[in-house]
C-alpha positions as CSV (number, residue, x, y, z in Angstrom):
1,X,0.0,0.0,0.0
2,X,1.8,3.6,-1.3
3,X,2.0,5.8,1.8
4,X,0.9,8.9,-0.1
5,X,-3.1,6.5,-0.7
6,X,-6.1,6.6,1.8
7,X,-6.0,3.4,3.4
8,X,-9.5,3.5,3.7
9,X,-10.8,4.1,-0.2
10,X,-12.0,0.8,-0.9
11,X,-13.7,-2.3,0.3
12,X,-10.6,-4.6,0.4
13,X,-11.4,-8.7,1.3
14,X,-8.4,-10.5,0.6
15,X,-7.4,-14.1,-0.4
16,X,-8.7,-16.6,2.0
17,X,-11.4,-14.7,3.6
18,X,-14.4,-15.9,5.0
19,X,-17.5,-15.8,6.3
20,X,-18.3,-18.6,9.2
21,X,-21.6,-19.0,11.4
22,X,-21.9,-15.1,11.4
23,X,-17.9,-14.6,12.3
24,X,-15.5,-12.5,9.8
25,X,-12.4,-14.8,9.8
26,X,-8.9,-13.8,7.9
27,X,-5.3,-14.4,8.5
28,X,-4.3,-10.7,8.1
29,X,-5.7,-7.4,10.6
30,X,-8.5,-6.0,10.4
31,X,-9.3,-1.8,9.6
32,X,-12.5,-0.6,10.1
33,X,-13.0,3.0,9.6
34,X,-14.8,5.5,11.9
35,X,-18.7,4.9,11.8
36,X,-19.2,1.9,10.3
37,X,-21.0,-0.9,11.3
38,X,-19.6,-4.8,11.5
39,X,-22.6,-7.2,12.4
40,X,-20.0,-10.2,12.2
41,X,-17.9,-11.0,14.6
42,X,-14.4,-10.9,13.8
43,X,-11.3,-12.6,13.9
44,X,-8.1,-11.5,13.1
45,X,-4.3,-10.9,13.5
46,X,-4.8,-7.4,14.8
47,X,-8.0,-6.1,15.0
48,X,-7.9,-1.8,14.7
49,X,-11.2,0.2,14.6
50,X,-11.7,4.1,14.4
51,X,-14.5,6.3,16.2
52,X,-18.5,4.7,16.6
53,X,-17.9,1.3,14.8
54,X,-20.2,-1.1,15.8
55,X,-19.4,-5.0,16.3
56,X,-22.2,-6.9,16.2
57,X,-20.5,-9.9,17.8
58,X,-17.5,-10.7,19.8
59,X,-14.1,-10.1,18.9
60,X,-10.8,-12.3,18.5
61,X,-7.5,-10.7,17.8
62,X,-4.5,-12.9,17.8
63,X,-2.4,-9.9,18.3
64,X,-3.3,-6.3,19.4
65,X,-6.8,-4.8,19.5
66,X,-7.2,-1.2,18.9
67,X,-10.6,0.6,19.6
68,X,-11.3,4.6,19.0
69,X,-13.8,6.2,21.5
70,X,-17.2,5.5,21.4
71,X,-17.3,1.9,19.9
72,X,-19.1,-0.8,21.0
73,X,-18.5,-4.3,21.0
74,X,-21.6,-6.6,21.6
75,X,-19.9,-10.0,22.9
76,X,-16.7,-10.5,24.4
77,X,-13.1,-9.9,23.3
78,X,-10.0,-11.9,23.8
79,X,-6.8,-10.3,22.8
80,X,-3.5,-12.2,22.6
81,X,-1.0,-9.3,23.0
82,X,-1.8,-5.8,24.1
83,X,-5.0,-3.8,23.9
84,X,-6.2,-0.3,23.3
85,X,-9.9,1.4,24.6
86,X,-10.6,4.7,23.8
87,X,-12.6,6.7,25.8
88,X,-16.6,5.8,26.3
89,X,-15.8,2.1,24.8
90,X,-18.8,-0.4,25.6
91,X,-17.6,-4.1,25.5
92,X,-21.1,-6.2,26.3
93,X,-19.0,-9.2,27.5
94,X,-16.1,-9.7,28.9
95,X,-12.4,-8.6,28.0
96,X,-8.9,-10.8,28.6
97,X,-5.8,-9.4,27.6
98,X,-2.7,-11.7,27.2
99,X,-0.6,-8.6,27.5
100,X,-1.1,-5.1,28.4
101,X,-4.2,-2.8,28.9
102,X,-4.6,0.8,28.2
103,X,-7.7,2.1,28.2
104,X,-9.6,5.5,28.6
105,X,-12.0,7.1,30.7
106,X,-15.3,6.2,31.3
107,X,-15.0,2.7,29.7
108,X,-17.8,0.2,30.0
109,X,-16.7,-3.2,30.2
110,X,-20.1,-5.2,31.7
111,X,-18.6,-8.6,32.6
112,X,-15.2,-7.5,34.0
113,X,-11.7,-7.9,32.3
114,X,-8.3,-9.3,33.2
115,X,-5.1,-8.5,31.9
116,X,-1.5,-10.1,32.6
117,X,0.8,-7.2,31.8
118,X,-0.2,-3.8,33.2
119,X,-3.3,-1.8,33.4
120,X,-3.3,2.0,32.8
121,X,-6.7,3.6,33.0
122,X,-6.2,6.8,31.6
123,X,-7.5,9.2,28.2
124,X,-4.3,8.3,26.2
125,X,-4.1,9.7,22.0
126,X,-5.2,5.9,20.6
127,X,-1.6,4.4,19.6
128,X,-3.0,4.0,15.7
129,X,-4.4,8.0,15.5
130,X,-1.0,9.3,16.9
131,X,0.6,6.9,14.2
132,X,-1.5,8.3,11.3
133,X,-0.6,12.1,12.7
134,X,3.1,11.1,12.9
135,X,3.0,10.2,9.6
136,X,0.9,12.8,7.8
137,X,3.1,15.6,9.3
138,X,6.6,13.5,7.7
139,X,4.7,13.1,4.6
140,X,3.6,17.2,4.7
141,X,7.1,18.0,5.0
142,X,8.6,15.7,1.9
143,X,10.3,13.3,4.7
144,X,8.8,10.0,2.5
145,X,11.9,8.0,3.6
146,X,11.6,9.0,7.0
147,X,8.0,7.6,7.3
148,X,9.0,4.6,5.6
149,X,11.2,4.0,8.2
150,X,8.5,4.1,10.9
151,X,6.2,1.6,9.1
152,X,9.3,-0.8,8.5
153,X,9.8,-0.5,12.2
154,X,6.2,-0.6,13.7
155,X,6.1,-3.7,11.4
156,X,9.5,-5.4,11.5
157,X,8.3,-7.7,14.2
158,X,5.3,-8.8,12.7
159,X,5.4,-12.3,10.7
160,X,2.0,-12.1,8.8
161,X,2.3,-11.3,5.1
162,X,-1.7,-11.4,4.8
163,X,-3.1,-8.4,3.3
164,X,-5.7,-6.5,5.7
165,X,-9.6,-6.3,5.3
166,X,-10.4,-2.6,5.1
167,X,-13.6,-1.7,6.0
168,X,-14.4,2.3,4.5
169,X,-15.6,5.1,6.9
170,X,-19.6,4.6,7.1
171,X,-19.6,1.5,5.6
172,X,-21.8,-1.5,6.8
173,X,-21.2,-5.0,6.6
174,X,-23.8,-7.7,7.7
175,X,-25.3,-10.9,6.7
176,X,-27.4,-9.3,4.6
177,X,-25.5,-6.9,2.8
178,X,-22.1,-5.6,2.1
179,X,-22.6,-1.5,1.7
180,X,-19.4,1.1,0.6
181,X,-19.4,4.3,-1.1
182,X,-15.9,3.5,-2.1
183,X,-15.5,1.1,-4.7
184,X,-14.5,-2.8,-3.6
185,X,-12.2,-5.7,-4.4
186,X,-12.8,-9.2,-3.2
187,X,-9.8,-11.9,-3.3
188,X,-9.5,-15.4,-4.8
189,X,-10.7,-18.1,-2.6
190,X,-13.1,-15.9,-0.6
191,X,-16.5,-17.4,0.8
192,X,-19.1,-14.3,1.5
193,X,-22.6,-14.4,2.3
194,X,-24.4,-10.6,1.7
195,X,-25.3,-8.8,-1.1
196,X,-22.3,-6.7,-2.0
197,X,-23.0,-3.1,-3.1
198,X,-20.4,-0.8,-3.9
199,X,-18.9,1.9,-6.8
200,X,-17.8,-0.6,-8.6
201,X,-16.8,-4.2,-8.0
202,X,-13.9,-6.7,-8.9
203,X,-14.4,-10.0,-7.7
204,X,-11.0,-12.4,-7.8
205,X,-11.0,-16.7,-8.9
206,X,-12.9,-19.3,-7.4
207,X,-15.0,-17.0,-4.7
208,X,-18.5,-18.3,-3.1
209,X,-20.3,-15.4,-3.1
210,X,-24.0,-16.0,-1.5
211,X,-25.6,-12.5,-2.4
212,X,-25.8,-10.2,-5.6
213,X,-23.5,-7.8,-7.1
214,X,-24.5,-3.9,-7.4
215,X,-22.7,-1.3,-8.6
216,X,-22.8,2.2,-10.4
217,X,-19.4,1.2,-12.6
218,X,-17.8,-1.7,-13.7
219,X,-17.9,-5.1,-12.6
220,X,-15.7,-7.8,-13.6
221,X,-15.9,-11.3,-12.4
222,X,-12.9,-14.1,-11.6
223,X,-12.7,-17.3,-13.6
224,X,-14.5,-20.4,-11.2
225,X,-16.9,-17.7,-9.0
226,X,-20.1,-18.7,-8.5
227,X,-22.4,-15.8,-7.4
228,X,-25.7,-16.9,-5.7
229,X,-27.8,-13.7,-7.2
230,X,-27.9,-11.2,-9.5
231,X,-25.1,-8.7,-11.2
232,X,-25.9,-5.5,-11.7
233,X,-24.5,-2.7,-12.9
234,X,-26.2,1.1,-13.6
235,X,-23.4,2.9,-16.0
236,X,-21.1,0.0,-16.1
237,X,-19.6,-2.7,-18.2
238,X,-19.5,-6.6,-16.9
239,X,-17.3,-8.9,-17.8
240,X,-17.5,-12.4,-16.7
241,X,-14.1,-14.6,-17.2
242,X,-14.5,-18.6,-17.9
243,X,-16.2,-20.7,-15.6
244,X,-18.0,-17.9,-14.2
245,X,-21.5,-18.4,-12.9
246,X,-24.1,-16.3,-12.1
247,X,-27.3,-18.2,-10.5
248,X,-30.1,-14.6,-11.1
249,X,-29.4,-12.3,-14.1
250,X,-27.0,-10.0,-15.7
251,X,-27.7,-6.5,-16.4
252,X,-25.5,-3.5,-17.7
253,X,-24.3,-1.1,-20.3
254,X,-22.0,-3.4,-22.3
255,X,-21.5,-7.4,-21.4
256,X,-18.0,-9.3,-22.3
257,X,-18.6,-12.6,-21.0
258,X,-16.4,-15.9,-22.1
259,X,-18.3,-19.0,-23.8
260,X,-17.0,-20.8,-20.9
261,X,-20.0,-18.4,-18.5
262,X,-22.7,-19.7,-17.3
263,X,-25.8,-17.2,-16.4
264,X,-28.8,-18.8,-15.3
265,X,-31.0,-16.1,-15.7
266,X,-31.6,-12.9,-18.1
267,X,-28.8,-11.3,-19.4
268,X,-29.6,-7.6,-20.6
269,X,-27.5,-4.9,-22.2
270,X,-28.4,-1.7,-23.7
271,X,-25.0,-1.2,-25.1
272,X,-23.1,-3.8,-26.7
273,X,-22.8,-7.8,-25.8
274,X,-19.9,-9.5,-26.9
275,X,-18.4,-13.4,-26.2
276,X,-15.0,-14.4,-26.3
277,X,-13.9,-17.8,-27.4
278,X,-10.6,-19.7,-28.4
279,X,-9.2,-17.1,-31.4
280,X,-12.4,-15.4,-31.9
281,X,-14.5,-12.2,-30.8
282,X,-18.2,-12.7,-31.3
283,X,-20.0,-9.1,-31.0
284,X,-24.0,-8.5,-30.9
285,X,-24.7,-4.9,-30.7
286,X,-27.8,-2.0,-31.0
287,X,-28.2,-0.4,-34.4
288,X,-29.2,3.0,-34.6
289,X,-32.5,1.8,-35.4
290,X,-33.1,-0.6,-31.8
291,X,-32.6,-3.3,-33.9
292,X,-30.3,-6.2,-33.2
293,X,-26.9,-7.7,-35.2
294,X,-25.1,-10.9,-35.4
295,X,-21.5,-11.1,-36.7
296,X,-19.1,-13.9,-37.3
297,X,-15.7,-13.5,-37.2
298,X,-12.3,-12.6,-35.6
299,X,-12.3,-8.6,-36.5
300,X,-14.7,-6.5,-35.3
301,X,-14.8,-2.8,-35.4
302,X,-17.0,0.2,-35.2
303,X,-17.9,2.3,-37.8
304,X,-18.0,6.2,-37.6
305,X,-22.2,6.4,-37.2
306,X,-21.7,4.1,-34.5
307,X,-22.7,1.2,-36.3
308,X,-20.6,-2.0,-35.7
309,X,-19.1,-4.1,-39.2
310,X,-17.2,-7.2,-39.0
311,X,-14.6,-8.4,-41.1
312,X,-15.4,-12.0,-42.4
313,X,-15.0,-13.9,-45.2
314,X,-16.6,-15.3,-48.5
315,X,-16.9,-18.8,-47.3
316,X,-18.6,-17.5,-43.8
317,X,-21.1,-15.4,-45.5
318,X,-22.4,-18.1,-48.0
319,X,-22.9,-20.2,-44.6
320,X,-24.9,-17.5,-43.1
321,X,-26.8,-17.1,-45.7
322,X,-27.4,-20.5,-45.8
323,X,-28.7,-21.6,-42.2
324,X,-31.0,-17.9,-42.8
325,X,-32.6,-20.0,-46.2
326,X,-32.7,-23.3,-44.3
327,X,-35.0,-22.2,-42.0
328,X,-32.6,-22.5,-38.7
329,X,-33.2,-20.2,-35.9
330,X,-30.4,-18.2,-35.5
331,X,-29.3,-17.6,-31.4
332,X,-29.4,-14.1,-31.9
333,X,-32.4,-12.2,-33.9
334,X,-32.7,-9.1,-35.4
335,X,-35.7,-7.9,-34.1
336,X,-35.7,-4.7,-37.3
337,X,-35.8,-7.6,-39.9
338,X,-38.9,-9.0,-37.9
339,X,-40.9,-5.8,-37.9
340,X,-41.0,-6.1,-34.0
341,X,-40.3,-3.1,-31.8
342,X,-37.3,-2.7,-29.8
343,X,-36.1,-1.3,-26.9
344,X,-32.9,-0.9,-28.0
345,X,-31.4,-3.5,-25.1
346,X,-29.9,-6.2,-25.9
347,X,-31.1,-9.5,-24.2
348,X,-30.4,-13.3,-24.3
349,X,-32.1,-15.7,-22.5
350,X,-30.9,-18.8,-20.2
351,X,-31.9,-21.1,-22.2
352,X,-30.5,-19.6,-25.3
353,X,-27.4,-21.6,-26.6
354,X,-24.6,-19.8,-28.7
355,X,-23.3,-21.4,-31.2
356,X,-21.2,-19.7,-33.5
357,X,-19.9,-22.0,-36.0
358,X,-19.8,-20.4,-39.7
359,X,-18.2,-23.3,-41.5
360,X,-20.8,-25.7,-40.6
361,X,-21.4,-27.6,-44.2
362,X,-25.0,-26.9,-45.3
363,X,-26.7,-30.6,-47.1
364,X,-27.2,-29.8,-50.5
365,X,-30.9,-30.1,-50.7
366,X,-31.5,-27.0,-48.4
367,X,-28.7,-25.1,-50.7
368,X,-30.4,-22.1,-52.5
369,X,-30.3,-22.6,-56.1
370,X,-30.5,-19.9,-59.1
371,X,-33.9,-20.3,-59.6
């Protein structure tokens, strides 16, 4: 992570994370920005969490455990090194410490806490703000390798080469849902249940991800992910990689998807829908009239009027031509040659199967002739 980036712009799960019996369990810490609420309980390497977030379970931290003022902690927390309460901290359980305690004034802890190092009950700067401050001011001043320093030093101890899940300021994370302002990006290997909503979203390989996909930009989609719901995107383009599959349906701007996708549902795009196969590019797009286009072929380009053309050759056209005469539906209609209206989306169903195959050989009784 640069040192001159907000840590906290984006939903960040990494590999290996999952969701277990209502727990958030990773291998790496754990950021949660001021005001946000986790519904999970968590457990982590070292658990750090800014002003009013809410846990909605207990929490484990394998290492240190860092809480702003005015958070709250539903269950109970067991911390395996040292610990840090802010002022006004409610903890609905109980706490042990394996190492020491610092905490704040006016700290609400309802079934008691023990601690084997020492216990200081004062309204300390939390260690984590005075770290940010520390570094902001070196970074202010143009001292980058003197704050890298720092980090190498506050981390020089520390064996775990995890990456961190980040949880943005006012973001909420539950069960049900998974909600950012920021944009997000999910891991390989990741099991999540909640629908995920975000600026946009880029899911990694072989996730389990029980919930639907929202965004207002792009989504793109990791080969061997299986999402339990719907994708959705306002503005965006989708792209789903092989062995992708989506059990709801797809809608978007413009739709890449590889032959090797599977969506169960409806899969809708008012732009442009195109597959991508072994050597080839197969592209459906809106004419200017609403009406619909098929196109064979490796090339395909866009003309000036916005119109798409595809480069293909003699042999493929005299096939087309051929299924159109024999009477074969083709997987994608023109709905302009049919006289029906359109909408100007593009849509596919489930059940639809595409086929692409322009050099399939045509028996010579259903060959037009000259007559």
């Amino acid at each position: 992570m640069s040192l001159g980036s907000d840590p906290l712009d984006e939903l960040a799960i990494p590999d290996g994370t999952t969701v277990e019996e209502h727990d958030l369990v990773t291998d790496g810490d754990v950021i949660v920005g001021g005001q946000s609420t986790v519904e999970f309980g968590v457990r982590g390497h070292n658990v750090i969490a800014g002003e009013r977030v809410r846990f909605g379970g207990h929490i484990e931290a394998e290492a240190d455990l860092r809480l702003d003022m005015w958070s709250d902690v539903a269950d109970n927390v067991l911390v395996g090194r040292d610990a840090y309460l802010g002022e006004r901290v409610h903890v609905g359980g109980r706490l042990m410490v394996s190492g020491d305690l610092d905490i704040g004034d006016d700290v609400d802890i309802e079934e008691g806490f023990e601690a084997n190092g020492w216990i200081v009950i004062r309204n300390p700067m939390p260690t984590i703000v005075f770290v940010f401050v520390y570094l902001q001011q070196l970074l202010r001043i143009g001292e980058e390798e003197a704050a890298e320093e720092v980090v190498s030093e506050l981390l020089e101890n520390e064996e775990v080469e995890a990456d961190p899940v980040v949880v943005p300021r006012n973001g909420h994370v539950s069960d049900d849902s998974w909600r950012v302002s920021t944009p997000a990006a999910i891991g390989d290997d990741c099991r999540l249940h909640g629908n995920i909503r975000a600026e946009s979203i880029e899911v990694g390989q072989r996730n389990d991800v029980f919930g639907s996909l929202r965004a207002r930009g792009d989504i793109s989609v990791g080969g061997g992910t299986v999402i339990h719901g719907d994708v959705t995107t306002r503005n965006g383009t989708v792209e789903l990689a092989d062995d992708v599959e989506v059990r709801g349906d797809v809608s978007c701007e413009d739709l890449h998807f590889h032959e090797g996708a599977i969506v169960d549902g409806t899969m809708r795009a008012s732009g442009e829908m195109s597959m991508v196969k072994a050597g080839t590019h197969e592209q459906i797009a809106a004419d200017g009239d609403g009406g619909r286009k098929r196109f064979h072929g490796d090339a395909v380009s866009a003309g000036e009027d916005g119109s798409t053309a595809a480069s293909v050759g003699a042999e493929r056209a005299d096939a087309e031509d051929s299924e159109t005469q024999s009477g074969e539906s083709n997987d994608f209609r023109s709905e302009s040659d049919s006289g029906e209206n359109s909408d100007s989306e593009t849509t596919a169903d489930a059940g639809d199967i595409f086929k692409f195959d322009a050099d399939t050989e045509v028996p010579e009784s259903e060959r037009p002739t000259d007559e």
